[in-house]
N, C-alpha and C positions, 0 to 999 in steps of 0.2 A: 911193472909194465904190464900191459894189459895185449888182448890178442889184438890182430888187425880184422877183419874184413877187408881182401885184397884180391880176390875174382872169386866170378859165378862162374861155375862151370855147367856145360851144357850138353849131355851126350847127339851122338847123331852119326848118320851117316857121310853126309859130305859137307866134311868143315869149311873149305875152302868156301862154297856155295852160301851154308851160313853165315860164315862171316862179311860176305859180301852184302847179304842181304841186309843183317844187323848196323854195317860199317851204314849203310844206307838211308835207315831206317835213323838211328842214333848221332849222323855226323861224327863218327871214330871212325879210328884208323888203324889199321893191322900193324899191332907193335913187335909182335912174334910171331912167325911159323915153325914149327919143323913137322914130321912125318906122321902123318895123321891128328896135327892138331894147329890150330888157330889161334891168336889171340888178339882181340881190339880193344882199343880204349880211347879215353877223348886225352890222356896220357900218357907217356914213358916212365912207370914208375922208377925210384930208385931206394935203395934202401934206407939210406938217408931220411927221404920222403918220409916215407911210411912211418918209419919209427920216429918222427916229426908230430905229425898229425894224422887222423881218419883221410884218407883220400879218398875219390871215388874209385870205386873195384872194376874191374876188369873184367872181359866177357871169355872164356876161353873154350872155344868152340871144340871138342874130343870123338874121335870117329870110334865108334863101337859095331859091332855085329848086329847086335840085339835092335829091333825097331821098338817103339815106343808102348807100352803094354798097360798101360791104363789110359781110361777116356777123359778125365780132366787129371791138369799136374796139380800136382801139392803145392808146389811152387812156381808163380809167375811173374813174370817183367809187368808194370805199370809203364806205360807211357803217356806225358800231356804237351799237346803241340805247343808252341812258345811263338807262333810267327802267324798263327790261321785257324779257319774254327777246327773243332771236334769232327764234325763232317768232312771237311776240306781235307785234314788229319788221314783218315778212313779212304780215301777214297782216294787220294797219295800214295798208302799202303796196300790198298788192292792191286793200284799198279803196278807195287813192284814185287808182287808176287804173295802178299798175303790173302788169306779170306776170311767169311765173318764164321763162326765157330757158334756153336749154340754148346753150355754147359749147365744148363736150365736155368741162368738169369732172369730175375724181374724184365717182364717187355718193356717195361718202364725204366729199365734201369739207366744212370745217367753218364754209364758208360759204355762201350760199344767192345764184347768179346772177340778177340780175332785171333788165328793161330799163322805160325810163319809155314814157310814153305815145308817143314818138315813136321808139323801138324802140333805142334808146341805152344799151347796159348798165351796172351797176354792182353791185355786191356788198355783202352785209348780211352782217356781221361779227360777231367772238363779241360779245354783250354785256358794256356797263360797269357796267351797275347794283348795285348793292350788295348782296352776297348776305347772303339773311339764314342 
């Protein structure tokens, strides 16, 4: 048997706040809470599951002291809308609270860098939706 991939974890200050954002941003759903930490997913895994197949992993949002201490993360969420363009995507997520992030990207690049409300970046991707 081989390992899972079964949540990212993501430090911060307010989990709750995160999660709400992400829940938002991703259409999940807070599958756990307890005291200073969050967890959402587009599923309730179960053990069963997991040790079944790769499932999609879980976001689990964890409250630390520490704010965030480098200028780009090592590691980021990719996101691609699946309902509307790239722009429409961007400008969805400005509403609800993210902004665009400069990490010294090609200007040209053919995706749009953005960070969530706790300055954490990730990138919005071509769109999936179905061209008409």
């Amino acid at each position: 048997m081989t390992s899972r991939f079964t949540e990212l974890v993501v430090d911060c200050h307010d989990p709750e706040g995160l999660a709400d954002f992400w829940c938002r941003v991703l259409d999940f759903k807070v599958i756990d809470r307890g005291e200073g930490k969050v967890e959402i997913g587009s599923w309730v895994p179960t053990v069963e599951e997991v040790r079944a197949r790769q499932m999609p992993p879980t976001l689990l949002f964890l409250q630390v002291p520490e704010g965030k201490t480098v200028r780009k993360n090592r590691l980021h969420l990719d996101v691609s809308p699946v309902d509307r363009s790239t722009q429409d995507e961007v400008t969805r997520l400005l509403g609800l609270g993210a902004t665009t992030a400069d990490v010294g990207q090609d200007p040209d690049a053919s995706w749009v860098v953005m960070a969530d409300p706790e300055g954490n970046e990730f990138c919005v991707l071509r769109t999936l939706a179905p061209q008409e």
